[in-house]
mmCIF file as Biopython writes it, N, C-alpha, C and O atoms, coordinates in Angstrom:
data_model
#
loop_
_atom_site.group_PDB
_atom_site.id
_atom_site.type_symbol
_atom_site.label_atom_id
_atom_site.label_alt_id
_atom_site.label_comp_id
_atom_site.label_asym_id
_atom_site.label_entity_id
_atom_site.label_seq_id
_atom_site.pdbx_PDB_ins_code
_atom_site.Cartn_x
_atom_site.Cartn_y
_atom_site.Cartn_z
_atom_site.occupancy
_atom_site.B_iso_or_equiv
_atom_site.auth_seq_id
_atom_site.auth_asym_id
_atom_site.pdbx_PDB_model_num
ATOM 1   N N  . UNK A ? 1  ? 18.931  -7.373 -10.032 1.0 0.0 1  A 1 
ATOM 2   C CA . UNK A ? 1  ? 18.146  -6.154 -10.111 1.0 0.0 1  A 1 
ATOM 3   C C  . UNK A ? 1  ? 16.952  -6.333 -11.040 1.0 0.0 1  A 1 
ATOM 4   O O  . UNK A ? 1  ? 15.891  -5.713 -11.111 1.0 0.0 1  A 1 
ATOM 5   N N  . UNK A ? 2  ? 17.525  -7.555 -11.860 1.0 0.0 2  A 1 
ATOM 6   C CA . UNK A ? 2  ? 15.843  -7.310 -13.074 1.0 0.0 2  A 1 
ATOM 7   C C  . UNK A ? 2  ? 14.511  -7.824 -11.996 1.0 0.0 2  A 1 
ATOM 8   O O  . UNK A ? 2  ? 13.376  -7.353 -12.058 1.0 0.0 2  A 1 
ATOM 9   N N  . UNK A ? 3  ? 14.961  -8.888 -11.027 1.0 0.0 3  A 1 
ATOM 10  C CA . UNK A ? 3  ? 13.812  -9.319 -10.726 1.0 0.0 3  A 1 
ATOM 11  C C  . UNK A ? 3  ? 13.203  -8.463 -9.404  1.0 0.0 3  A 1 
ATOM 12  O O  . UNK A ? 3  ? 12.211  -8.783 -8.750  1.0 0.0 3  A 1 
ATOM 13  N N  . UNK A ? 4  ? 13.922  -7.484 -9.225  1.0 0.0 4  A 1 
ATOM 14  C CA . UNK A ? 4  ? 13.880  -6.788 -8.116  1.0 0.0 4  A 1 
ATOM 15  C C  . UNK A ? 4  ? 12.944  -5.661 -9.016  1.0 0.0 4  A 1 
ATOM 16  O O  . UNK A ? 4  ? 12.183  -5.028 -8.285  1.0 0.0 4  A 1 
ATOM 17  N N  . UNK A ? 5  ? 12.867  -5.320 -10.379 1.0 0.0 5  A 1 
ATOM 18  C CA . UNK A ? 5  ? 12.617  -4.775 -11.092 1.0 0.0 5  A 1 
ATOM 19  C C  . UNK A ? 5  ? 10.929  -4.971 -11.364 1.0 0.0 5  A 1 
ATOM 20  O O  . UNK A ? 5  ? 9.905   -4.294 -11.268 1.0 0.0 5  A 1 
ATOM 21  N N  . UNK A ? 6  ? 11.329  -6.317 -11.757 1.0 0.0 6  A 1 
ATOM 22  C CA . UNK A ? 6  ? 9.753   -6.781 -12.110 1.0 0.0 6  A 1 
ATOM 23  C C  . UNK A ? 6  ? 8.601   -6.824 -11.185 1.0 0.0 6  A 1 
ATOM 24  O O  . UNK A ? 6  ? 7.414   -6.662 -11.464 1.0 0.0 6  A 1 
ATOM 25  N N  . UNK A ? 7  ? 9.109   -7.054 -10.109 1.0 0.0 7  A 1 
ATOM 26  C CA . UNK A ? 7  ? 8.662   -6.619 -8.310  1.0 0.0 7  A 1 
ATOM 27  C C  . UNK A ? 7  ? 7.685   -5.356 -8.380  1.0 0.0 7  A 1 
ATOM 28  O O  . UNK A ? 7  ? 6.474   -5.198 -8.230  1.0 0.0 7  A 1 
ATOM 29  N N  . UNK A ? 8  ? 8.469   -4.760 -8.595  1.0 0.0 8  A 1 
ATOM 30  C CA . UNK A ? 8  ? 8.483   -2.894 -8.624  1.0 0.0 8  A 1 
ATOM 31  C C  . UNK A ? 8  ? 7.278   -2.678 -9.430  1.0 0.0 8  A 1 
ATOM 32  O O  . UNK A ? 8  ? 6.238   -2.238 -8.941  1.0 0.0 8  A 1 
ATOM 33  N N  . UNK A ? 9  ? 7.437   -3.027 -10.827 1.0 0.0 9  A 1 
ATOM 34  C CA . UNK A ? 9  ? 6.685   -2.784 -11.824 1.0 0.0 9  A 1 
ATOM 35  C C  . UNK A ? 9  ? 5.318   -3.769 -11.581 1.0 0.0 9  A 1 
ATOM 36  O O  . UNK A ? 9  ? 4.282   -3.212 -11.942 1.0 0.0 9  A 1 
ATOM 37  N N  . UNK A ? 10 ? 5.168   -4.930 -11.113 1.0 0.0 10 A 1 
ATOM 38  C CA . UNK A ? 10 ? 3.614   -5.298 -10.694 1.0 0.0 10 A 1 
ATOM 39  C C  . UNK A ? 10 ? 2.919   -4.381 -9.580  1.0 0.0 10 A 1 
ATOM 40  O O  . UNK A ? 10 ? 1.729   -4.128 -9.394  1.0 0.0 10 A 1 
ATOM 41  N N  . UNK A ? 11 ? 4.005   -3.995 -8.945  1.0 0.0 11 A 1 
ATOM 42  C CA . UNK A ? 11 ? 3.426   -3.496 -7.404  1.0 0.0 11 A 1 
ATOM 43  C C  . UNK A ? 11 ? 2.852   -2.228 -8.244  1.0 0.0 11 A 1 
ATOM 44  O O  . UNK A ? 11 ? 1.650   -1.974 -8.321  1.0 0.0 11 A 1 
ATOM 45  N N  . UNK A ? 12 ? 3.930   -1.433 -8.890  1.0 0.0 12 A 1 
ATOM 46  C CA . UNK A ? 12 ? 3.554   -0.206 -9.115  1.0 0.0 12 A 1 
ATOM 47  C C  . UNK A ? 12 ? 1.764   0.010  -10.369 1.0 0.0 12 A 1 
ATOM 48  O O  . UNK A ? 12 ? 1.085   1.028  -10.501 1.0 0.0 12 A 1 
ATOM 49  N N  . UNK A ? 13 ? 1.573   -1.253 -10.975 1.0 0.0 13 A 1 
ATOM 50  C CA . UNK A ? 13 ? 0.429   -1.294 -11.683 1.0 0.0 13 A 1 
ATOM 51  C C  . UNK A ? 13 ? -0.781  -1.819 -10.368 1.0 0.0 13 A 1 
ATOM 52  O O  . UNK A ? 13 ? -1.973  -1.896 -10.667 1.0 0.0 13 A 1 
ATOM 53  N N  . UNK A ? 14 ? -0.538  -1.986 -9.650  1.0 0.0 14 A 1 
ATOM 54  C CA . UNK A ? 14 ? -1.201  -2.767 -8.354  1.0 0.0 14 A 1 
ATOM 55  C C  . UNK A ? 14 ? -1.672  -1.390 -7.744  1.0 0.0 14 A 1 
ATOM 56  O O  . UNK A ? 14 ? -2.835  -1.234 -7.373  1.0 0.0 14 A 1 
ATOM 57  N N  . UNK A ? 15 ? -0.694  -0.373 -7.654  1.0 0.0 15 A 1 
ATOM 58  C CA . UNK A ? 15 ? -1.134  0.928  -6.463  1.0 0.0 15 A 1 
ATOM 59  C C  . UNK A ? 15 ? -1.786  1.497  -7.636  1.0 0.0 15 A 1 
ATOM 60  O O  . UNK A ? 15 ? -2.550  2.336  -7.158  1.0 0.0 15 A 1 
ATOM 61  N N  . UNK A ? 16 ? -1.926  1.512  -9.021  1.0 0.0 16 A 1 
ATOM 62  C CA . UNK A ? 16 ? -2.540  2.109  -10.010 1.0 0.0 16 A 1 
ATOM 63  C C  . UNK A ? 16 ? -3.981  1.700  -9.830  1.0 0.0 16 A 1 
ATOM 64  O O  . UNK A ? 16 ? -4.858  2.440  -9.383  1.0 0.0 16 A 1 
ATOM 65  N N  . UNK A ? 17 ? -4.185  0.128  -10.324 1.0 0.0 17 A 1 
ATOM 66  C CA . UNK A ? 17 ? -5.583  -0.159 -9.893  1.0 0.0 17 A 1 
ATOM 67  C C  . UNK A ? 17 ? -5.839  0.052  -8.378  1.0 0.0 17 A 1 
ATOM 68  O O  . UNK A ? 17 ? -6.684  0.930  -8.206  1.0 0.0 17 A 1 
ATOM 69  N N  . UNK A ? 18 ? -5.445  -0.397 -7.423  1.0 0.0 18 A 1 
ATOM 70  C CA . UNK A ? 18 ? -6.110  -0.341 -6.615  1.0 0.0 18 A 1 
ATOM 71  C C  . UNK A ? 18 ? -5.321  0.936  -5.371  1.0 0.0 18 A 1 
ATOM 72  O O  . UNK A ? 18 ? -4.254  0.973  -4.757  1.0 0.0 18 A 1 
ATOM 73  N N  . UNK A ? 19 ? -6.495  1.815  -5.466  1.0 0.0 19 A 1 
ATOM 74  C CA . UNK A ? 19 ? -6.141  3.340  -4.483  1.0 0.0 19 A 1 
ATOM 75  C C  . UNK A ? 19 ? -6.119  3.408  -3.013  1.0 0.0 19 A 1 
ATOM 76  O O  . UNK A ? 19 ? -6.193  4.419  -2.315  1.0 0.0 19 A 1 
ATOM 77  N N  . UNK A ? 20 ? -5.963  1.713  -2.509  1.0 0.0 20 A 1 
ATOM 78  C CA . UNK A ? 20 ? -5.816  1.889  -1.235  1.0 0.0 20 A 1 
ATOM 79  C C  . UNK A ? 20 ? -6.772  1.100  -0.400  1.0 0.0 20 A 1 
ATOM 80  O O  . UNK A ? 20 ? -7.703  0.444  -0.868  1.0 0.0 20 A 1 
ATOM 81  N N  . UNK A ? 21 ? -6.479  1.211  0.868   1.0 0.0 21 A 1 
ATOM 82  C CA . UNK A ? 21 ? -7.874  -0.007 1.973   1.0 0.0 21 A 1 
ATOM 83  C C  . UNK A ? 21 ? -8.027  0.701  2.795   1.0 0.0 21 A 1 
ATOM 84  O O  . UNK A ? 21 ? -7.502  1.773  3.093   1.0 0.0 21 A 1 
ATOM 85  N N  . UNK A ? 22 ? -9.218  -0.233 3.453   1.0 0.0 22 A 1 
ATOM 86  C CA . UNK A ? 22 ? -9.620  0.304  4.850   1.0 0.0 22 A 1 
ATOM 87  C C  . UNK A ? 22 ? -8.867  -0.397 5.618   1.0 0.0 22 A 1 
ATOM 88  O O  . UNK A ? 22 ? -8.291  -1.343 5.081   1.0 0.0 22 A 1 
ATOM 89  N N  . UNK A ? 23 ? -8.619  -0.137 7.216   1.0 0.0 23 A 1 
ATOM 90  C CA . UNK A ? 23 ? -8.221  -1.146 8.202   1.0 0.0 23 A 1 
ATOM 91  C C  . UNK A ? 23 ? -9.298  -0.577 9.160   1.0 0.0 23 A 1 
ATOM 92  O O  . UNK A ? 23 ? -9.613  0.611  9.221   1.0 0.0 23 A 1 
ATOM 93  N N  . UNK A ? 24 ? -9.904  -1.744 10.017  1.0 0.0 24 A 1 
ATOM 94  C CA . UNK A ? 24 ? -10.949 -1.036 10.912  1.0 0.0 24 A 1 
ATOM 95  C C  . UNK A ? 24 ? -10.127 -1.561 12.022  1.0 0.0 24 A 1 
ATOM 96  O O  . UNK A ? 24 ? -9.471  -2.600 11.951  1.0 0.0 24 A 1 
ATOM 97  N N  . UNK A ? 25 ? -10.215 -0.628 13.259  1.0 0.0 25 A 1 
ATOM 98  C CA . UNK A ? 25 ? -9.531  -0.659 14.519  1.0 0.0 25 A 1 
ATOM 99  C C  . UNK A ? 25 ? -10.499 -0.860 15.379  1.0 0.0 25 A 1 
ATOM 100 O O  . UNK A ? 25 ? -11.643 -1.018 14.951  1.0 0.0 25 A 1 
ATOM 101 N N  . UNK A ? 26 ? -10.251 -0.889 16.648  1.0 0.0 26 A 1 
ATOM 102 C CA . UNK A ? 26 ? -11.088 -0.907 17.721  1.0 0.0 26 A 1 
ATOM 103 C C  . UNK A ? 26 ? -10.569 -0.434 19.140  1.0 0.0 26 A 1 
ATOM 104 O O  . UNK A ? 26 ? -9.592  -0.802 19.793  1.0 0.0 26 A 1 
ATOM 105 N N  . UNK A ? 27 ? -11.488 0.445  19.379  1.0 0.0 27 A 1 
ATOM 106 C CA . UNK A ? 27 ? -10.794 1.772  20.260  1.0 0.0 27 A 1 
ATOM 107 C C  . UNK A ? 27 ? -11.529 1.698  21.296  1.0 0.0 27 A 1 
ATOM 108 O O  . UNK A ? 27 ? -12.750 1.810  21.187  1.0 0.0 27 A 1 
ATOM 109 N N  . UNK A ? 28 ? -10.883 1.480  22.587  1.0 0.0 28 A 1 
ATOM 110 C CA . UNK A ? 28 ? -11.955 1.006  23.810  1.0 0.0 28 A 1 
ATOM 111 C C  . UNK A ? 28 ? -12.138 2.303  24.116  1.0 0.0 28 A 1 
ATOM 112 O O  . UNK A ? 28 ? -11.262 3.161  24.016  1.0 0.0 28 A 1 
ATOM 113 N N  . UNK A ? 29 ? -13.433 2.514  24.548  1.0 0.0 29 A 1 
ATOM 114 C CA . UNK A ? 29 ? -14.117 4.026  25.362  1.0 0.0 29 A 1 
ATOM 115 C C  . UNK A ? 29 ? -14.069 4.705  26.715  1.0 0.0 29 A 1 
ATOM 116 O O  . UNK A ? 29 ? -13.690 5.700  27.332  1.0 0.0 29 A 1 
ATOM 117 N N  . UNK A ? 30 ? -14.773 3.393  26.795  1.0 0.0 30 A 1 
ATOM 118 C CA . UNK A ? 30 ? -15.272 3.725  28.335  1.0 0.0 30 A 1 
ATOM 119 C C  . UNK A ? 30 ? -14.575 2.448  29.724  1.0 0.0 30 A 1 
ATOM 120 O O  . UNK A ? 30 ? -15.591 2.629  30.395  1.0 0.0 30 A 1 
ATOM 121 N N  . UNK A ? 31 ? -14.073 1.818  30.261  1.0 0.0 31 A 1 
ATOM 122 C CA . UNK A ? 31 ? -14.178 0.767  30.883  1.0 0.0 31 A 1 
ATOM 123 C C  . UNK A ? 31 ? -14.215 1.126  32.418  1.0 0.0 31 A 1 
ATOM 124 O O  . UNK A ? 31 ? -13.387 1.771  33.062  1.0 0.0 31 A 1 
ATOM 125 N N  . UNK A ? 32 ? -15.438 0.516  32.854  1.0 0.0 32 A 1 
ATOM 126 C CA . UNK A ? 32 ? -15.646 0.865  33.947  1.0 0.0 32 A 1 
ATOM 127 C C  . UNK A ? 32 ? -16.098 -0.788 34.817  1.0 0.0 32 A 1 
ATOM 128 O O  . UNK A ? 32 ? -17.216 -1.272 34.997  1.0 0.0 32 A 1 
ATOM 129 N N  . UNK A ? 33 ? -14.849 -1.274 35.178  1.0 0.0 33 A 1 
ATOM 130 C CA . UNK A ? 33 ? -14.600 -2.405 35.289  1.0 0.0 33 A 1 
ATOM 131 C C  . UNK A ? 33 ? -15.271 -3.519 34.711  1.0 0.0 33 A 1 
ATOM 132 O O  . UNK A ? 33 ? -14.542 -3.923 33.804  1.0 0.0 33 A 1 
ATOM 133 N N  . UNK A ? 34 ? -16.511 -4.358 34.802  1.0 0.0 34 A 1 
ATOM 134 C CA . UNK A ? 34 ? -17.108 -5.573 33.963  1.0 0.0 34 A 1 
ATOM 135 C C  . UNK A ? 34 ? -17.378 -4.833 33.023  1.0 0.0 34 A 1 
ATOM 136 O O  . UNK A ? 34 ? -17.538 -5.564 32.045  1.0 0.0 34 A 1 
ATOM 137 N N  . UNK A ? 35 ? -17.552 -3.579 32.693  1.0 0.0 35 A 1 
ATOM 138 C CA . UNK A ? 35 ? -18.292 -3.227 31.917  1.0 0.0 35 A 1 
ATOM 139 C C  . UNK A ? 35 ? -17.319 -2.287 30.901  1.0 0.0 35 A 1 
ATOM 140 O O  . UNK A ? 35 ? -16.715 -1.356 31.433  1.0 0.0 35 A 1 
ATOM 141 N N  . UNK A ? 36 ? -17.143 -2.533 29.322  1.0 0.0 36 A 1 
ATOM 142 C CA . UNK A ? 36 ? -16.752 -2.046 28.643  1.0 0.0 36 A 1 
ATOM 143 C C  . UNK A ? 36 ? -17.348 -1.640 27.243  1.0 0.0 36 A 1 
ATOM 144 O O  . UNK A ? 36 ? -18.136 -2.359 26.629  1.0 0.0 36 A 1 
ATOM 145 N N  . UNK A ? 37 ? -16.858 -0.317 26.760  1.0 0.0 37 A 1 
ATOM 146 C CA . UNK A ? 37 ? -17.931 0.088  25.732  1.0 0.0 37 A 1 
ATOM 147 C C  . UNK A ? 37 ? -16.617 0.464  24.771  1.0 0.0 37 A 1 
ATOM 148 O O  . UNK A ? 37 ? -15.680 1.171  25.142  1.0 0.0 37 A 1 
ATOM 149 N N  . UNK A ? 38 ? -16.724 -0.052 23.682  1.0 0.0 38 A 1 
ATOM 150 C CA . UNK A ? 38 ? -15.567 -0.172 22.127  1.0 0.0 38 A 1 
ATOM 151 C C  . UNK A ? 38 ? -16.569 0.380  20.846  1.0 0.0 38 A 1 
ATOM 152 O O  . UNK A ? 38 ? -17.795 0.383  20.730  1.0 0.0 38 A 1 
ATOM 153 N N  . UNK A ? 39 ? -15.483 0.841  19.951  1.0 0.0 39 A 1 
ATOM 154 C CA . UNK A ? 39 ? -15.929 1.875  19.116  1.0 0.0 39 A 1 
ATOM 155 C C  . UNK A ? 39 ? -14.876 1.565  18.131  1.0 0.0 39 A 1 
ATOM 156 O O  . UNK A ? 39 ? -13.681 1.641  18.419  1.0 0.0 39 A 1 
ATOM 157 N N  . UNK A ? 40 ? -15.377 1.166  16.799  1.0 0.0 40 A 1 
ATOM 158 C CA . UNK A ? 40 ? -14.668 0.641  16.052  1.0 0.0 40 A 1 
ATOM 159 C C  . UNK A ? 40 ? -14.695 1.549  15.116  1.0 0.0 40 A 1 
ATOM 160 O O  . UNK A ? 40 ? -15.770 2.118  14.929  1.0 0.0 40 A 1 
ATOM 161 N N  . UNK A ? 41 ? -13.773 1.840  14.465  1.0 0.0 41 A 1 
ATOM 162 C CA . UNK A ? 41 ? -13.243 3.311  13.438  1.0 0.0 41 A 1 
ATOM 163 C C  . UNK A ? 41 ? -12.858 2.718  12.174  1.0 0.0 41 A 1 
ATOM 164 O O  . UNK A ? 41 ? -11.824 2.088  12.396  1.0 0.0 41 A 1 
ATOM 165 N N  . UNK A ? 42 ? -13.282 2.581  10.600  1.0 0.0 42 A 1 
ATOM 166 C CA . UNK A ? 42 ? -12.623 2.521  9.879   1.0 0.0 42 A 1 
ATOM 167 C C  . UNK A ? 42 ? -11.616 3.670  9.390   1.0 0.0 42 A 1 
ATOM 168 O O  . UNK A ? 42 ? -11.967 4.796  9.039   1.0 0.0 42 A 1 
ATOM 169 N N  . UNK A ? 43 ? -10.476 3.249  9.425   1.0 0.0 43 A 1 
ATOM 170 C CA . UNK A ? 43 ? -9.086  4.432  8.580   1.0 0.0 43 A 1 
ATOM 171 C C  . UNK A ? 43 ? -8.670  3.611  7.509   1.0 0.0 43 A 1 
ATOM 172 O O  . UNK A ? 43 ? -8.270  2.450  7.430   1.0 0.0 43 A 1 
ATOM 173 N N  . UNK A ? 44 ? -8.972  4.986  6.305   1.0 0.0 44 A 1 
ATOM 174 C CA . UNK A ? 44 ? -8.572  4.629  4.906   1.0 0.0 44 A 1 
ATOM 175 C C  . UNK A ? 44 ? -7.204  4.562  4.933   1.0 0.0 44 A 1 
ATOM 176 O O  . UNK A ? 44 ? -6.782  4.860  6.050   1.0 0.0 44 A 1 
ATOM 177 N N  . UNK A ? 45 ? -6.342  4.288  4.144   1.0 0.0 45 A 1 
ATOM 178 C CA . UNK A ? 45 ? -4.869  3.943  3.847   1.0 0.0 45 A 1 
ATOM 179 C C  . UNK A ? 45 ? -4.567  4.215  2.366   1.0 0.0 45 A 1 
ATOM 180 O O  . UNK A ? 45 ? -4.649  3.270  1.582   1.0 0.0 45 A 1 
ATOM 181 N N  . UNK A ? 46 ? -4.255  5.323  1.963   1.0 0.0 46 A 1 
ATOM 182 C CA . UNK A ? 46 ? -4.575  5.330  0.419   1.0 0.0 46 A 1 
ATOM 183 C C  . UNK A ? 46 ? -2.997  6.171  -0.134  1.0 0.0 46 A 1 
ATOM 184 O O  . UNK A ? 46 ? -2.239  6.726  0.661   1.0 0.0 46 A 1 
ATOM 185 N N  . UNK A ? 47 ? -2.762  6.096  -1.630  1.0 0.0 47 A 1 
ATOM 186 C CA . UNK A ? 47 ? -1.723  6.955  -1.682  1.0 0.0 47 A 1 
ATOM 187 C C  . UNK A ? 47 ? -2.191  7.591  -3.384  1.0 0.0 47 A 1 
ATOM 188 O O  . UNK A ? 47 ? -3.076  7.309  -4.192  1.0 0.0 47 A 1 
ATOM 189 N N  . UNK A ? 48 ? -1.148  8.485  -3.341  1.0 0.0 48 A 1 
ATOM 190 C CA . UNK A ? 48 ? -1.212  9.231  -4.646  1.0 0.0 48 A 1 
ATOM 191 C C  . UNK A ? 48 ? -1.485  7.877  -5.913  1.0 0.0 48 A 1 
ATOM 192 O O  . UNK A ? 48 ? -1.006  6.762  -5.706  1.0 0.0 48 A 1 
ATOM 193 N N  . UNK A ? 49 ? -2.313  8.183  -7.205  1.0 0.0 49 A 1 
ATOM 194 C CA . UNK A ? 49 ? -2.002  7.470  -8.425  1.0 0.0 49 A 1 
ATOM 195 C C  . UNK A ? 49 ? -0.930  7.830  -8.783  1.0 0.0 49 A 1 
ATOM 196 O O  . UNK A ? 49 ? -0.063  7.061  -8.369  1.0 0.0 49 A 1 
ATOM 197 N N  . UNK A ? 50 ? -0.515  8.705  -9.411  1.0 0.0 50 A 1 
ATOM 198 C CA . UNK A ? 50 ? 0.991   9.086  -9.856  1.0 0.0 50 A 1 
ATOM 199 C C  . UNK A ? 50 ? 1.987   7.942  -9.193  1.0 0.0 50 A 1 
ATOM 200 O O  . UNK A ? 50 ? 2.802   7.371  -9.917  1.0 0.0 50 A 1 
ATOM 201 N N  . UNK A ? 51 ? 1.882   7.624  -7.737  1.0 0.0 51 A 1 
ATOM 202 C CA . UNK A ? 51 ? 3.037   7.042  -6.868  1.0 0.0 51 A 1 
ATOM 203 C C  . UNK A ? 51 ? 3.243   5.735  -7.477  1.0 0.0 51 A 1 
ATOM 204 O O  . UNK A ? 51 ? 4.310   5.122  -7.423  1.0 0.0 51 A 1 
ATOM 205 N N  . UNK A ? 52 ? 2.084   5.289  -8.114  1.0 0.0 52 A 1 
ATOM 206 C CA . UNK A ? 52 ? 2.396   3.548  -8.732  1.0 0.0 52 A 1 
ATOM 207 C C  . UNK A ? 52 ? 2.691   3.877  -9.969  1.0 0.0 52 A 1 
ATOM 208 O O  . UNK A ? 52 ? 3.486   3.118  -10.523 1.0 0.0 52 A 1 
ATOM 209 N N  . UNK A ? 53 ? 2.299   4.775  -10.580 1.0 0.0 53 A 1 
ATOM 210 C CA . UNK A ? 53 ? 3.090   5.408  -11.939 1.0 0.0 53 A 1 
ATOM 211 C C  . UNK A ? 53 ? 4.361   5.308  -11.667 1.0 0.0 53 A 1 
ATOM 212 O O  . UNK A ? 53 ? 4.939   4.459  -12.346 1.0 0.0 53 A 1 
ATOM 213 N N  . UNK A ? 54 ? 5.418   6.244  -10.420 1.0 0.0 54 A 1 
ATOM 214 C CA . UNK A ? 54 ? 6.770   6.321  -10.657 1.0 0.0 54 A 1 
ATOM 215 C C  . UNK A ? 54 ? 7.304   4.747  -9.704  1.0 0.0 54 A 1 
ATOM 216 O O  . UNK A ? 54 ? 8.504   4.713  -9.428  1.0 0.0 54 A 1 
ATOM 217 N N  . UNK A ? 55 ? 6.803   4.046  -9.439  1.0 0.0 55 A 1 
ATOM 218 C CA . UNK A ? 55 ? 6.727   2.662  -8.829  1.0 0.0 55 A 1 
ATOM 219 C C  . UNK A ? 55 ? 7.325   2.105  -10.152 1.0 0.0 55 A 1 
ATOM 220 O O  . UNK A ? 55 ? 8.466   1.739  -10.433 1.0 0.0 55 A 1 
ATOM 221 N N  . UNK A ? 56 ? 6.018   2.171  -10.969 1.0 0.0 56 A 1 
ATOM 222 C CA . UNK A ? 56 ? 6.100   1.401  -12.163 1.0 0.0 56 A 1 
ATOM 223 C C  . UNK A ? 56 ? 7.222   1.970  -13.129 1.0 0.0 56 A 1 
ATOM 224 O O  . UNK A ? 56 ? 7.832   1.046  -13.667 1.0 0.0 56 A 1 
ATOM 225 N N  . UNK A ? 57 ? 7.697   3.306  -13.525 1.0 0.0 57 A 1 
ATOM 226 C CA . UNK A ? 57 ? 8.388   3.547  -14.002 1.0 0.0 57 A 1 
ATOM 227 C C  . UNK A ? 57 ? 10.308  3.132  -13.300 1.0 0.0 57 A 1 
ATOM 228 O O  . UNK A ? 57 ? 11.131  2.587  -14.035 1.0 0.0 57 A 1 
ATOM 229 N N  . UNK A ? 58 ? 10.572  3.460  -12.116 1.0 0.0 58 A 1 
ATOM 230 C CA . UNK A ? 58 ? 11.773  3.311  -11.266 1.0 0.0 58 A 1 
ATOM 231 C C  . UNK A ? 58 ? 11.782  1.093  -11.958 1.0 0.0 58 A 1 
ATOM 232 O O  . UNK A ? 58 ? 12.730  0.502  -12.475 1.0 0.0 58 A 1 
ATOM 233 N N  . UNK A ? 59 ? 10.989  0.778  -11.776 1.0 0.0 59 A 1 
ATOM 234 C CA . UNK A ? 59 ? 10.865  -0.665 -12.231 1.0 0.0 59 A 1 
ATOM 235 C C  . UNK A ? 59 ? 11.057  -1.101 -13.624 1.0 0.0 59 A 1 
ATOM 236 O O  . UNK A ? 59 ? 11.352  -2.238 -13.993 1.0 0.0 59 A 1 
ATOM 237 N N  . UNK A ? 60 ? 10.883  -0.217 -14.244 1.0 0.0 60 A 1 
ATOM 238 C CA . UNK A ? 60 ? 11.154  -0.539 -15.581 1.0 0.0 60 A 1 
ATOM 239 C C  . UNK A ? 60 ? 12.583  -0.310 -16.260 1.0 0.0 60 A 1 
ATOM 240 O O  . UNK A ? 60 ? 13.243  -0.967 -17.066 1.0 0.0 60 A 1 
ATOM 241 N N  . UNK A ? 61 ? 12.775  0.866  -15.613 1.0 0.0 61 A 1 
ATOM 242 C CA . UNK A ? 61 ? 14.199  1.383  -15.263 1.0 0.0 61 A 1 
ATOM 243 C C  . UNK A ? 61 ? 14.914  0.254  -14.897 1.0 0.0 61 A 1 
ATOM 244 O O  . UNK A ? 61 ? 15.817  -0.107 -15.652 1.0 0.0 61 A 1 
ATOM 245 N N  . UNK A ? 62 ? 14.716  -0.296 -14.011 1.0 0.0 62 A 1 
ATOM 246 C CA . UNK A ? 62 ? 15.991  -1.556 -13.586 1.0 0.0 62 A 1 
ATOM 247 C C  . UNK A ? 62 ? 15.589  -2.624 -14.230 1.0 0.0 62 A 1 
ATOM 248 O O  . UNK A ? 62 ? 16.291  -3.623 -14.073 1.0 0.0 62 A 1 
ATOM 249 N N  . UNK A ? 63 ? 14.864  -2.695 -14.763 1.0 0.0 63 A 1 
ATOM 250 C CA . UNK A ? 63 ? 14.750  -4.105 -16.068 1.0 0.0 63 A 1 
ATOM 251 C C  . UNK A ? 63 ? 15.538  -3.663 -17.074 1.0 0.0 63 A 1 
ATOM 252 O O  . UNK A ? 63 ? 16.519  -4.357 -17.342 1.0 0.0 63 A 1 
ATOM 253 N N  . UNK A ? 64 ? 15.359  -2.735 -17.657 1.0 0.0 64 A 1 
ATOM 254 C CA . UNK A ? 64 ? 16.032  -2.099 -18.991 1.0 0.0 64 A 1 
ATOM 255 C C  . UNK A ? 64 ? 17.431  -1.802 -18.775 1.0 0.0 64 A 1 
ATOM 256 O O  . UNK A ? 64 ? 18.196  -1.841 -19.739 1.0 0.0 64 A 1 
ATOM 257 N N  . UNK A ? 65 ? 17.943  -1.447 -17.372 1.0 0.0 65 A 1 
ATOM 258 C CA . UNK A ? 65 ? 19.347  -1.302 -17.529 1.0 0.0 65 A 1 
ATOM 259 C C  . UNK A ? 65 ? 19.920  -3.234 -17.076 1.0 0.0 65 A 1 
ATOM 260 O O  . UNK A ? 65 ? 20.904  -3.834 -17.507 1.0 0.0 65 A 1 
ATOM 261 N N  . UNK A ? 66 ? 19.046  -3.636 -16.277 1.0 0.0 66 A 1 
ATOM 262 C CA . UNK A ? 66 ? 19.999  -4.967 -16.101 1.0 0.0 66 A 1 
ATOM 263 C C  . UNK A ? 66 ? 19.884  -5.930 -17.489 1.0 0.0 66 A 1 
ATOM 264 O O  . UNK A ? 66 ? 20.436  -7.024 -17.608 1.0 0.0 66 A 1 
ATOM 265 N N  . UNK A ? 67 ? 19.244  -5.430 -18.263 1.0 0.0 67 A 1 
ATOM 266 C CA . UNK A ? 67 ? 19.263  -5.889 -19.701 1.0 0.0 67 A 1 
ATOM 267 C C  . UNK A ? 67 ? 20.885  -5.651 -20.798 1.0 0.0 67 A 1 
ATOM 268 O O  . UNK A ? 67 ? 21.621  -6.432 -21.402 1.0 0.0 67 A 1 
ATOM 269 N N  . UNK A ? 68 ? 20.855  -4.204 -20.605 1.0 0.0 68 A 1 
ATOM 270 C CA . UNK A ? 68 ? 21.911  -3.889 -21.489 1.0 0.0 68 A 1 
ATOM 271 C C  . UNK A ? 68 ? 23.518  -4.402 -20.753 1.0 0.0 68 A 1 
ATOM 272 O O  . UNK A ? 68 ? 24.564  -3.931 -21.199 1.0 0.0 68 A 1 
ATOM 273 N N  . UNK A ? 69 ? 23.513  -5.298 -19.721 1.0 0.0 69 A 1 
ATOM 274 C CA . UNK A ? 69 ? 24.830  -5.693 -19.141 1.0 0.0 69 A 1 
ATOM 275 C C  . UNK A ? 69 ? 25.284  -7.061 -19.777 1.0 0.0 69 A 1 
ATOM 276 O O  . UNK A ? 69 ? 26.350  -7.576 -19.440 1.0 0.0 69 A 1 
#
């Protein structure tokens, strides 16, 4: 559990700095046989700050208890 711990706790300073990405897709339009027309969309992917806060905290948590065993 500690290292399952320490996991937790980089990831959770990781969603702190960084608030998320783009992924760009590509969404066909029109196809009208040889001929096709695509439309590419960036969608953000982002989550709460707080969430790598309790990331980081639930992680610290299982370092500190697989300590006291």
């Amino acid at each position: 559990m500690k290292a399952f711990g320490l996991i937790l706790i980089i990831a959770g300073i990781a969603m702190i700095v960084i608030r998320g990405f783009s992924v760009k897709t590509e969404k066909k339009v029109v196809d009208l046989g040889p001929v096709e027309v695509n439309k590419k969309e960036n969608h953000w992917v982002g989550w709460p700050t707080y969430a790598g806060g309790i990331v980081a905290v639930v992680g610290l948590v299982l370092v500190l208890s697989g300590r006291k065993k």
